[in-house]
C-alpha positions, 0 to 999 in steps of 0.5 A, a space after each residue: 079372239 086369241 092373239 100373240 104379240 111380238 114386240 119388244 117387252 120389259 126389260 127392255 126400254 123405250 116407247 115401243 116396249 112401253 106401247 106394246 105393254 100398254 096395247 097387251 093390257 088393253 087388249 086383254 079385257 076382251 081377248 086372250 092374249 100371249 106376249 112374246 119378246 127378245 131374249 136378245 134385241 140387239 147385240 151390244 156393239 150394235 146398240 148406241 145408247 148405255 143399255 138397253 133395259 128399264 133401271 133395276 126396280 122396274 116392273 111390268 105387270 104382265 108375263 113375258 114370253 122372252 124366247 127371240 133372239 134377233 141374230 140366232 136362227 136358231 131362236 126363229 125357230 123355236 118362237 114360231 114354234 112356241 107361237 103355233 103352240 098357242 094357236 093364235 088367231 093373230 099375231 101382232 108383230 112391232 115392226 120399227 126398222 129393218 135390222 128385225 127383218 130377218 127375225 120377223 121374216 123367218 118367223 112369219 115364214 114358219 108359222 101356220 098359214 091360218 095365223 093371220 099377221 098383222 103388222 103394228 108399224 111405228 115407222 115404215 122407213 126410218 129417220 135415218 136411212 140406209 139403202 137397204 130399208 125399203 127393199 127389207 121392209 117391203 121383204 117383210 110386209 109382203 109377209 103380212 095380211 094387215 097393217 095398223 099404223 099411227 098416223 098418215 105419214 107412215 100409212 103413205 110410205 106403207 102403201 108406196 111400198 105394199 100398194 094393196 095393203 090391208 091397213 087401219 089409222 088410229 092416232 098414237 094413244 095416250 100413255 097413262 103410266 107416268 103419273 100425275 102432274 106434280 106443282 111446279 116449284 116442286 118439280 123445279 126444286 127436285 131439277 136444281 133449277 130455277 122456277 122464277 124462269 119461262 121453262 122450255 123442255 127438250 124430252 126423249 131420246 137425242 137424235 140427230 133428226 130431232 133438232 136439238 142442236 137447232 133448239 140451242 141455236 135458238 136459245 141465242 136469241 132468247 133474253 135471261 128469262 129462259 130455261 133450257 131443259 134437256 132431257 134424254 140420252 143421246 145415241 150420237 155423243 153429247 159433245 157436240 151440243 155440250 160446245 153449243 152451250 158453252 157458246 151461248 150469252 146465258 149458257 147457266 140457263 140450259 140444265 142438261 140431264 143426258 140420261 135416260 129418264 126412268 118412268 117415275 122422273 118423267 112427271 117431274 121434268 114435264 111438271 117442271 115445263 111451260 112448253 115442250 119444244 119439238 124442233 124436229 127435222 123430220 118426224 112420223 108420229 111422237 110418243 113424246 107428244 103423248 106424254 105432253 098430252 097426258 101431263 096437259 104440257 102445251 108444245 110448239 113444233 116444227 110442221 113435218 110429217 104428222 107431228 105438226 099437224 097433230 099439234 095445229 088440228 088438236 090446237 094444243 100447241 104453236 107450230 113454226 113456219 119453218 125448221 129453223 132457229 130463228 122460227 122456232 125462237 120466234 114461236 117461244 117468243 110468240 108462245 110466251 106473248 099469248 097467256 089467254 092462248 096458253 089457256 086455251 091450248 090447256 083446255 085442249 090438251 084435256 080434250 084431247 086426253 080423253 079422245 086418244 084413250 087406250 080403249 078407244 084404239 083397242 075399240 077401232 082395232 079390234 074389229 079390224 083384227 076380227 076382219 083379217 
């Protein structure tokens, strides 16, 4: 089968070009597979964070198609052309939220009507909404002929927008491009921290809906023997957490490195962890848990969307009752009470490590894009 993908791609950063690269190399032990990305994302006013692309001495091990830009129509244009030139069977298109709407419509729209469209959606509606999300997202998946999603959360809001949906639910697969877990007092030595400390780790990107300032406020109630580690970029400004800290009775226990985190570090901050702390308000599915998978790093998270029931069915972690300070110190508590447990989560983890392989999502996916 010959399929295009279009998605973003290195050099940008962040887990959906991560995905995409993993899916496209999995993807080609059995098919012939052409990658097409953005020559531009966004534009630089629009985009929060410091960058948009990996640090230089990145690399990918695939070629990149680099030919969308998500402003100029000029450029929807020349992608599907470029697209129709490779003679596709399918093109898979990573859809996240509705800015992409008018490129990857556009796109659709021009491509030859024997291509099937298949849209890999790692969010139906996003986190924070606007007004304007379900009407672009429904524009675009009625462009489509099937759909793969991650996890039941976004397969329902998927089918309350495009009721006959044609559609496929695999769990997120696993990243395995991090490395190997290092030794602890390593890692906690590379950090500039101490390791004699229960290590609670904070990972990814900062945004208002993943409920690190509820993570801080409940450090309030947690004794000397806990350590913070927040790792990631925040979108929003660190300013307003960094006036949480400063209040804390044991402030010197939150080691901040609000960055983002290359591939090669993140291995050290997982490695340097007892638990990954996932207080989110709201969540579809996390790549972060993945990344906890693969370094068998147990978590203790909030029951919304997929992310806590992942985590109770896999048993690979605690979930809290509640999106709260006080839950989610009493689940560090707990977490910590319960050594026998945290073995038991470990063993679960590495169950769960080899069941959410890549070869296993390809095998489920391929037979549906063969179908279309």
């Amino acid at each position: 089968m010959r399929i295009a993908i279009l998605s973003p791609f290195h050099p940008y950063r962040g887990g959906i070009a991560q995905f995409s690269e993993q899916l496209s190399i999995e993807l080609m032990r059995q098919n012939e597979v052409q990658v097409f990305s953005f020559t531009k994302m966004y534009p630089d006013f629009l985009f929060p964070g410091k960058t948009q692309y990996v640090p230089e001495g990145e690399s990918s091990d695939i070629d990149v198609n680099r030919i969308l830009n998500s402003i100029n129509p000029f450029s929807y244009i020349q992608t599907a052309k470029e697209i129709n030139r490779y003679k596709p069977d399918v093109v898979v298109i990573a859809y996240w939220m509705s800015f992409m709407v008018p490129a990857f419509s556009s796109v659709c729209l021009l491509l030859d009507k024997k291509i099937k469209i298949i849209a890999l959606i790692h969010n139906a509606i996003p986190h924070e909404k606007r007004v304007i999300d379900k009407p672009l997202a429904k524009f675009f998946f009625n462009r489509c002929d099937g759909f793969i999603v991650l996890s039941e959360p976004v397969r329902e809001d998927l089918l309350s927008l495009k009721k006959d949906a044609k559609v496929i639910l695999h769990p997120h697969p696993i990243y395995n491009h991090y490395g190997e877990p290092i030794d602890r007092n390593t890692a906690c030595e590379n950090l500039g921290i101490r390791e004699d400390k229960k290590n609670l780790l904070f990972f990814g990107l900062i945004r208002e809906y993943k409920g690190l300032d509820i993570l801080i406020e409940a450090m309030k109630s947690l004794d000397d023997s806990y350590q913070l580690i927040i790792a990631g970029e925040s979108y929003d400004g660190f300013s307003k957490y960094s006036e949480q800290i400063e209040k804390l009775p044991y402030k010197e226990n939150v080691s901040v490195h609000e960055q983002y985190i290359p591939d090669k570090m993140v291995s050290t901050f997982f490695s340097a962890a007892d638990v990954l702390v996932l207080p989110y308000r709201s969540a579809t599915q996390s790549g972060v848990v993945t990344i906890a998978y693969q370094m068998e790093t147990p978590m203790i998270a909030t029951n919304v969307g997929a992310l806590g029931t992942s985590v109770e069915t896999s048993q690979t972690g605690l979930v809290v009752a509640s999106v709260s300070a006080e839950d989610i110190s009493n689940g560090i508590k707990k977490f910590f009470s319960e050594n026998g447990q945290i073995n038991i989560y470990k063993e679960n983890l590495k169950k769960e490590k080899d069941l959410l392989s890549w070869s296993n999502f390809v095998k489920s996916v391929n037979p549906f894009l063969s179908s279309l």
